[in-house]
N, C-alpha and C positions, 0 to 999 in steps of 0.2 A: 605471662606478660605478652599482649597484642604486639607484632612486627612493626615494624617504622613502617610497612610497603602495605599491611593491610591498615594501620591509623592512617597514612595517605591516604589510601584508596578510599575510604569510608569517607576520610573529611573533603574528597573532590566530590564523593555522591552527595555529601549536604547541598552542594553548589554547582549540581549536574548541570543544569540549564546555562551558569554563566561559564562553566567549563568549554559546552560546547560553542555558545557566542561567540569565547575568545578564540579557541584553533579551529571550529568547523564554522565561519563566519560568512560560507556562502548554504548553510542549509536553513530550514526554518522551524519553527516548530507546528507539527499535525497530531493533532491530538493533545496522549501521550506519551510523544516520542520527538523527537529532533531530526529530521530526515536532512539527508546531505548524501552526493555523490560518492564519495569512495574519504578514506584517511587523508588523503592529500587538499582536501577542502573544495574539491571540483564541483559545480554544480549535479543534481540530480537525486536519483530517489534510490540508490542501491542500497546506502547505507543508514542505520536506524539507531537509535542511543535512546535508551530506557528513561524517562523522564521522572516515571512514577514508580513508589516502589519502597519497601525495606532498604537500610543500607546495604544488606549483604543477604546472602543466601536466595532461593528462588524467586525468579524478577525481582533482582533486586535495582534499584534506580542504578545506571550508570554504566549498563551491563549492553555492548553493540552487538550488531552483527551486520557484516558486509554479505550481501547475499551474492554479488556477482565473481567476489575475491572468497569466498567462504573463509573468512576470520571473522575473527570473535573476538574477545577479550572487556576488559575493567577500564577505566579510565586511563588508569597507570597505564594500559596496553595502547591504550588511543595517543596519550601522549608521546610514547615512545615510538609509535608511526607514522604519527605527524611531524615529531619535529627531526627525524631521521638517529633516532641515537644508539650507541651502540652500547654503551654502560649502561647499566640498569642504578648504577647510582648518579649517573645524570639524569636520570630520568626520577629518583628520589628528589634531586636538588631543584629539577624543574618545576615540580609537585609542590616543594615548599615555597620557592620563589612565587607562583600563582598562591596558593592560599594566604600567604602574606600581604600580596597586593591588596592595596583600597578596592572594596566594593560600596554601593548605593548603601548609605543609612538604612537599619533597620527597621527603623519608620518609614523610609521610600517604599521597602520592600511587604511592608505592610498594609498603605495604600494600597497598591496595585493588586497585593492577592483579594483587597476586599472588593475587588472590582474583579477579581475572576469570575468567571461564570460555571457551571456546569455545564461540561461541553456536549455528554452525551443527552440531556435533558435538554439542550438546543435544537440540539440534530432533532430530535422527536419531538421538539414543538415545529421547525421546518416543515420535517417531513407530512407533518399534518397539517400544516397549510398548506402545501403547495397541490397540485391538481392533476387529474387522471390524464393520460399522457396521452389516449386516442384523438386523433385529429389537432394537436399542439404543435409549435415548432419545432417542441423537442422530437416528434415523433417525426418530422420532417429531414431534421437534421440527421436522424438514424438511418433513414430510407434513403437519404443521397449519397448514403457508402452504401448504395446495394443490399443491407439488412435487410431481409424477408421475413426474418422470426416474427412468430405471432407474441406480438405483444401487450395482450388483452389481460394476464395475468403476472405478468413481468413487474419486478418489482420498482419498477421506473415512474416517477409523473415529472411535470412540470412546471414551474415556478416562474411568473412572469415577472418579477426582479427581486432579485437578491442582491444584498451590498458586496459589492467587490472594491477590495484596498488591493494595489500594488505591493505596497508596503503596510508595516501598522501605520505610519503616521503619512500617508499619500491621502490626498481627499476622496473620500468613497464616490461610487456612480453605482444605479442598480443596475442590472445586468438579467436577462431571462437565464434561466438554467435548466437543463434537464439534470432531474433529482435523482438518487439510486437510494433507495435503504441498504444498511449495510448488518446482517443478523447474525448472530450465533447458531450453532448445532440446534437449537430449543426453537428457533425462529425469534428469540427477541433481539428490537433494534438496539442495535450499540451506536451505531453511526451512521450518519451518509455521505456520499461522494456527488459532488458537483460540478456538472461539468456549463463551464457561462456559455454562453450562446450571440454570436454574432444578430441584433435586432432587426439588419436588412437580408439576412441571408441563412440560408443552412447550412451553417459552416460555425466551428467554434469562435466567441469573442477573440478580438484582435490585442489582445491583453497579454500579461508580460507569462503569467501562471492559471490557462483558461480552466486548468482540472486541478478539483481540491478539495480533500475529506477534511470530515468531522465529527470528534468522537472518539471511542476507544474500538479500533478498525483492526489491529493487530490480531491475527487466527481468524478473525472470522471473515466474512464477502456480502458480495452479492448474488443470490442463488437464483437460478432459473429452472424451475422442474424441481420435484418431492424428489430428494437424493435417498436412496435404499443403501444399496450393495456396491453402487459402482458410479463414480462421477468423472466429469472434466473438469481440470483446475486451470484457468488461464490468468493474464495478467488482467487486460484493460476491458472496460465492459462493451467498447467497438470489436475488439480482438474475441470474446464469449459469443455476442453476438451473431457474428459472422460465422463460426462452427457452429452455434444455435441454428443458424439459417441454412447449413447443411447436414447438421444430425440433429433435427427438432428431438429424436427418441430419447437422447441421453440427457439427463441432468446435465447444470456443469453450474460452474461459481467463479465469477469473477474476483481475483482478491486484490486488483487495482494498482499493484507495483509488483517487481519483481521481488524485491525485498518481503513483502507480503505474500508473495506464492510458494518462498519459501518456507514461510512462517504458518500457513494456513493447517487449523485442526480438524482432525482427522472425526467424523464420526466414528460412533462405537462401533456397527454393525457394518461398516466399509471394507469387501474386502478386494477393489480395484479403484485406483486410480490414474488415468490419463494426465498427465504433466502438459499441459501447452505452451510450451516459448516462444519469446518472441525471438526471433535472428539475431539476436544480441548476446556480449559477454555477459550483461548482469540476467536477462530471462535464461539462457540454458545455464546457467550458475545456479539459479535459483532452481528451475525446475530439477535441477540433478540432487542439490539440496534437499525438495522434497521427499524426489524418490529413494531416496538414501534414509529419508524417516522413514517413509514410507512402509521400505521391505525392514527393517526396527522393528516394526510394528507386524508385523506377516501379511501386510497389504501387497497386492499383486501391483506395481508401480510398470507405468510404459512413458516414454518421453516422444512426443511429437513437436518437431519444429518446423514456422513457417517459413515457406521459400524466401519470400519478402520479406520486410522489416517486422510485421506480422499479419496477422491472419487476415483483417481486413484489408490489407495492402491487398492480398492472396485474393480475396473475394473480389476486389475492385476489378484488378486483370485480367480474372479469370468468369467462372461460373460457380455458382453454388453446388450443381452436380460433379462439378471438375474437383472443387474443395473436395466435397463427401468422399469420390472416388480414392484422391489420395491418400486423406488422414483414415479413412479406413481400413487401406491395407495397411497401414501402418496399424490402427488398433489390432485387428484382426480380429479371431474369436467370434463368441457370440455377443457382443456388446451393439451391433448394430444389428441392421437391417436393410440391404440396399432395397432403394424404392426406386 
């Protein structure tokens, strides 16, 4: 006979999505997943809730993980650190009091899925429209943080307006965007990340959420350089960039949150990986996270952190030789090349 705590927990995954509406109701949903700050409902992108999925066993819908606080757990876990409790059969009775509540007609709930889209089959009709990035704004707005990387095979273009909502129901405006495809180990797109674009200037849109994926983004990134043996894994594609712009030699892959760089897989034949954080409690949470898969796995794991808030803060200040210099000795080995 199934626990009263696993038929909970399965019947909050049937209704993962309004689970997270009702206690994490400052995150949103990207992708396949519910992104939101930390258990406390804070704004931000640390924490990640499985949208999609089995009710139980591996990825199973319902299933977090805070990459900055490295916790994890079930719904049942979510609820009892949101709402502070210290019984675990308050946290039974909270569980049934939510699944008892009134939700939308199953016909509401009907409508609306038949108006879902395929998100990764978006992303890939996007990214095939949008245009090569040489001489665009988007390539303008990368060069006024000081990015020198040659971006002639980068997997970036440009998009002279895409709809951007504030909210789902705020009235859309287009917006230019520089585009990222976002691939798997194999190279195919799962996703891409969007960053809007200010139209008078190069400088992101003056918008509430200027950077935003789409797709199924989770493990995989944005690569720059044929990854072999050994890569850089950082968070944001300005923060890759700007170490692109001082170790052009090394691969590295952008995986666009902290939460994601914790999450990010591992090729087969990888046996080094560079960690890059950002100055923050959720990026070295994250990168310590990966390196902790990492040596799991017998990958050689190194953690580099930017001075600054991160690496392009670092690049703006400073110089791109002054970058290379430092995260170098920090690499060490043979993985570069001082030029």
């Amino acid at each position: 006979m199934e626990s009263p705590a696993r038929t909970l927990s399965s019947g909050l995954a049937e209704h993962v999505e309004a689970v997270c509406r009702h206690y994490l109701s400052n995150g949103r949903r990207c992708g396949n997943y519910w992104v939101v700050g930390d258990v406390n409902n804070n704004t931000g992108r640390s924490l990640y809730v499985r949208l999609k999925g089995p009710l139980s066993g591996k990825g199973a819908r319902g299933r977090w993980t805070d990459a900055a606080a490295s916790e994890h757990g079930d719904l049942l876990d979510l609820i009892r650190a949101r709402e502070g409790f210290t019984s675990f059969r308050d946290v039974l009775n909270e569980a049934r009091r939510f699944l008892r509540a009134p939700r939308e007609p199953s016909s509401v709930r009907q409508n609306r899925r038949s108006g879902d889209y395929d998100s990764v089959a978006l992303a890939r009709k996007i990214w095939a429209a949008a245009n090569p990035i040489a001489g665009t704004p988007a390539e303008a707005y990368l060069r006024a943080r000081k990015i020198t990387a040659d971006l002639s095979d980068a997997p970036l273009r440009y998009h002279p307006g895409l709809l951007y909502r504030d909210t789902p129901n705020s009235r859309p405006q287009r917006l230019p965007a520089l585009v990222a495809a976002v691939t798997d180990n194999s190279g195919e797109i799962k996703g891409i990340h969007r960053t809007f674009l200010d139209p008078t200037q190069p400088d992101k849109a003056r918008v509430s959420s200027p950077r935003r994926s789409l797709g199924a983004i989770l493990g995989h990134g944005v690569r720059f350089g044929k990854i072999d043996d050994v890569v850089i894994v950082g968070e944001g594609i300005e923060t890759v960039l700007s170490l692109k712009s001082a170790l052009p030699e090394l691969p590295m892959v952008a995986a666009l949150s902290a939460a994601h760089l914790a999450a990010w897989k591992f090729p087969c034949a990888l046996r080094r990986v560079f960690a890059a954080s950002d100055n923050d409690a959720p990026g070295r949470g994250a990168a310590r996270r990966l390196l902790v898969r990492a040596e799991a796995r017998g990958v050689d794991a190194v953690m580099v952190s930017s001075l600054c808030s991160d690496f392009n803060s670092d690049l703006c200040l400073t110089s791109a030789y002054t970058l290379r210099m430092r995260v170098a000795a920090v690499l060490g080995g043979d993985s570069f090349r001082p030029q």
